[in-house]
N, C-alpha and C positions, 0 to 999 in steps of 0.2 A: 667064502671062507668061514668056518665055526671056531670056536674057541671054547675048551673045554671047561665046567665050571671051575676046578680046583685052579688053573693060568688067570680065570678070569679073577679070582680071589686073590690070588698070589699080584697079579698086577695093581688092584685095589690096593692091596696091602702097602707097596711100594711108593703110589701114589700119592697116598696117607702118609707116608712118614716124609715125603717130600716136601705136603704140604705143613706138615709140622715141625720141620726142622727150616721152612722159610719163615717161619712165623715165629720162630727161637731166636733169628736173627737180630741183631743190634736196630732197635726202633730209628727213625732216621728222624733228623726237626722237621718242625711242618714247614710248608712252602713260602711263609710268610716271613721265614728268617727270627723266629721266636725259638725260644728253645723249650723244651717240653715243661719242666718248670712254669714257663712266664706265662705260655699260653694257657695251663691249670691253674694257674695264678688268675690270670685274666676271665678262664671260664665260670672258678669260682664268685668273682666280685660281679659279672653279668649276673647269676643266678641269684647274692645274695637280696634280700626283701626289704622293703621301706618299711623304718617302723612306723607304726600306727600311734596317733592321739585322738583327744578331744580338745575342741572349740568352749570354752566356759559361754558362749551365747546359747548353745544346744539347751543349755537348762534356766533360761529367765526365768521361766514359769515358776520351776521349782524354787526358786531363790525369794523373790516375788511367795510362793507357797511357807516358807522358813528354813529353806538348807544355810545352813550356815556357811560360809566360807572357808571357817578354818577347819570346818567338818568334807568340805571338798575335793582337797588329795584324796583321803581314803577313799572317799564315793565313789571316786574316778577307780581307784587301783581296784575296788572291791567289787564296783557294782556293773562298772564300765569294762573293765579287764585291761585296760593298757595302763601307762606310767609317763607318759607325755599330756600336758595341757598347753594351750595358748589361753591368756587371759582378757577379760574385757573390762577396762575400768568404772565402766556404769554397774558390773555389778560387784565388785571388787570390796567396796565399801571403803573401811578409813586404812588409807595408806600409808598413817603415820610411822615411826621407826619401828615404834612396838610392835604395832599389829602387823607391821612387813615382816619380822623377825619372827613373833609366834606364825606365821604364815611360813616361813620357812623350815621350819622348824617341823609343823606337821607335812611338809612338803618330804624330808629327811626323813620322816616316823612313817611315813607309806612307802617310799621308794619311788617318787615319781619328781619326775623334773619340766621345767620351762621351755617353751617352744619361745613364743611372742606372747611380747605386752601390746592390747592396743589401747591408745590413748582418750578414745573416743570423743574426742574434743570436736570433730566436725572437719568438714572443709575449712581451709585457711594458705592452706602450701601453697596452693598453684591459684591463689587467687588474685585478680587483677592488677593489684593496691600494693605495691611494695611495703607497707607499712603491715598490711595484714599479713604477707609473708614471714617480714620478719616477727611478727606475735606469735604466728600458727611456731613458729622456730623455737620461740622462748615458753610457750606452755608446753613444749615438747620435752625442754629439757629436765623438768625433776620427775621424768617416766625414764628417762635412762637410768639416774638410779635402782629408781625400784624393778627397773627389770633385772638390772646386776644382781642386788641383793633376793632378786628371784632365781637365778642361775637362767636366766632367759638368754636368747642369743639375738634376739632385734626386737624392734620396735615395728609396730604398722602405722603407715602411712597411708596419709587419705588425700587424693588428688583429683577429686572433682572441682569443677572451674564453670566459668562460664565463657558463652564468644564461640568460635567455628575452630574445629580441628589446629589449625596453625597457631593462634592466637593461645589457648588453652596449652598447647606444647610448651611455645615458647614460657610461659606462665608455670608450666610446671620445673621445667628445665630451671628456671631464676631459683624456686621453693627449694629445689632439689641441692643444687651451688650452693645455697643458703645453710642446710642443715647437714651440706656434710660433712665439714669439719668439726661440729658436734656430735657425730657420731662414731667418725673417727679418733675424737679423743675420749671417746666413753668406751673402745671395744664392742661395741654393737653396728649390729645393720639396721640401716631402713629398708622395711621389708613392704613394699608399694599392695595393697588390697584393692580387688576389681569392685566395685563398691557402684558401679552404674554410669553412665554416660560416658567419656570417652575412657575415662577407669577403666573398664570394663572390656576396649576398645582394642585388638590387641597388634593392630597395626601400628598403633598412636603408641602404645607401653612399649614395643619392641624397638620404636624410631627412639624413644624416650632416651630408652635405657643404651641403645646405639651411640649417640651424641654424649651421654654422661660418661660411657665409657669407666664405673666406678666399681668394684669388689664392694665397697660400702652401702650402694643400693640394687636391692634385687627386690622380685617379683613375686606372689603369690599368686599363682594357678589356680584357679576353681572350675569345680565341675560347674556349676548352675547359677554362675552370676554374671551374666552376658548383655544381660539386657541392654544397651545401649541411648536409647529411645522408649516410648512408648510403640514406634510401630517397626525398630531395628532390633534384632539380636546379634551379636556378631557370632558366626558358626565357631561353634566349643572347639570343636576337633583341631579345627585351622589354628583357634585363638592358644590354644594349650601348648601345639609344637612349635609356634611362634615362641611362645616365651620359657618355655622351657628350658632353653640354656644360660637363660638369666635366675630360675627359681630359688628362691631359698627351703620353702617346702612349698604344699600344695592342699590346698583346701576343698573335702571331698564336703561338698554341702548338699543336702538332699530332702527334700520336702514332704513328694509322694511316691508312692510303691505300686509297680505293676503289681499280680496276683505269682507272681517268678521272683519276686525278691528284686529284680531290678530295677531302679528310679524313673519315673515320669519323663521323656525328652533328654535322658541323659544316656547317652551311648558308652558305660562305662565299658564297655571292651575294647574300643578305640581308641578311649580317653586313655586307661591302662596303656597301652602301645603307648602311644606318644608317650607318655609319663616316663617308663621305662627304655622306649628306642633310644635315649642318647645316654644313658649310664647314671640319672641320677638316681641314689638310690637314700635321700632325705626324708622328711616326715613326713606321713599323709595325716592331716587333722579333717575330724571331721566334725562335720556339725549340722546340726538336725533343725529346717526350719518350719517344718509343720504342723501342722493342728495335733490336738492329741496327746496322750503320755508321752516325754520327751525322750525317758530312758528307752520304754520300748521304742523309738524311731532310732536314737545312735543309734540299739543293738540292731536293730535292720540294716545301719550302715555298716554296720562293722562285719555282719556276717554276711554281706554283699564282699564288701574288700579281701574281707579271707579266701575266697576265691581263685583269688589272686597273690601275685610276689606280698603281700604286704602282710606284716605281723608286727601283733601286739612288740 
């Protein structure tokens, strides 16, 4: 049987307005029981980006060289491109009223705001000595203010210990009980940093934070602070989507540089998954710990991270 070209067109024709008049039809919800709304609601907030900071350890050198501090906002907003910092008190200098207030002040006159204060006072929380516990608690406490009057939202915490896996928990578990009602009546979290041995650990941080059961302490993520041991590292990939639904932000720390812009041993493409598989979408701070001009190494982290969901 033939069909002549002008039937053949005429049938197209019909065809065509069939499929455009089914496609005119009233849209139906999707199958998940969302309604078109929530689920573009929902798609939008999966797509939206984690903003980007800096670690103030990224620049010891420079500080150590004469940056000033209260010259540090801007540096950040000017020279670094983002508006987020976490602070470090070793280089922080005097934290008296004043200088917290002109600190804040030029923090106001850049546009840039507080992630975390860390206290750098050392191991003490999870250590064996209940008495050292409660000390590691009470040098913590006049960092709560200055983080408030920073507009920070937590504090870091350091829980390196000694003793084997259970003893070290139990030890941190007591440090933890210890400071957090102090933290809960300052409005701040204790924000736990992988800082090396079982820190680091993230089956021990995951059990940790299991048992605590607290909104008051959460986790800092890092890409490249796993080490464990001298001859363990616990796998990043594993350790990150372990604790990732514990994280308050996450700490893209990076040393050295393939000749691709990618880091040394750090699978930041996996790493990204995890980070983003479960919906957080918090600060990425980063921080630069290698040899060399410190700015140009952020700026390698940062234009590694742009790559991805994450913006200034």
């Amino acid at each position: 049987m033939t069909i002549s070209r002008r039937a053949f067109l005429a049938a197209l024709s019909v065809g065509a307005v069939a499929t455009c008049a089914a496609g005119m039809q009233e849209p139906r919800p999707p199958a998940t029981g969302e309604t078109h709304e929530e689920l573009g609601a929902r798609k939008q907030a999966s797509a939206a980006p984690n903003p980007l900071g800096v670690s103030q350890q990224s620049f010891q050198r420079k500080f150590g060289e004469g940056l000033k501090v209260a010259d540090f906002p801007k540096f950040v907003k000017t020279q670094v491109g983002v508006s987020l910092i976490s602070w470090s008190a070793p280089l922080m200098g005097d934290t008296g009223a004043q200088s917290i207030a002109a600190l804040r002040a030029a923090m106001d006159d850049a546009g840039v705001r507080s992630v975390l204060v860390d206290p750098g006072f050392g191991p003490g929380l999870a250590s064996a000595d209940g008495v050292a516990r409660a000390s590691a608690v009470e040098r913590l406490k006049p960092w709560l203010g200055v983080t408030r009057r920073l507009s920070g939202t937590g504090v870091s915490l350091d829980l390196r210990g000694d003793g084997d896996m259970e003893a070290q928990r139990a030890n941190a578990l007591e440090g933890l009980k210890l400071a957090r009602p102090v933290l809960k009546a300052s409005g701040l979290q204790g924000v736990v940093k992988c800082l090396g041995g079982f820190s680091s650990h993230g089956q021990f941080l995951a059990s940790l934070m299991q048992s605590l059961n607290d909104p008051a302490i959460r986790l800092e993520p890092t890409f490249d602070s796993w080490r464990v041991s001298a001859t363990e590292e616990y796998h990043r990939v594993r350790g990150t989507e372990l604790l990732m639904p514990l994280a308050a932000c996450v700490l893209a720390d990076c040393a050295e540089f393939k000749p691709d812009g990618e880091p040394v041993n750090v699978p930041t493409r996996y790493l990204v998954q995890r980070i983003r598989a479960g919906g957080f979408r918090g600060p990425v701070m980063m921080q630069f710990k290698g040899a060399g001009d410190e700015l140009e190494g952020t700026l390698k982290i940062k234009k590694l991270l742009m790559r991805y969901p994450f913006r200034p």
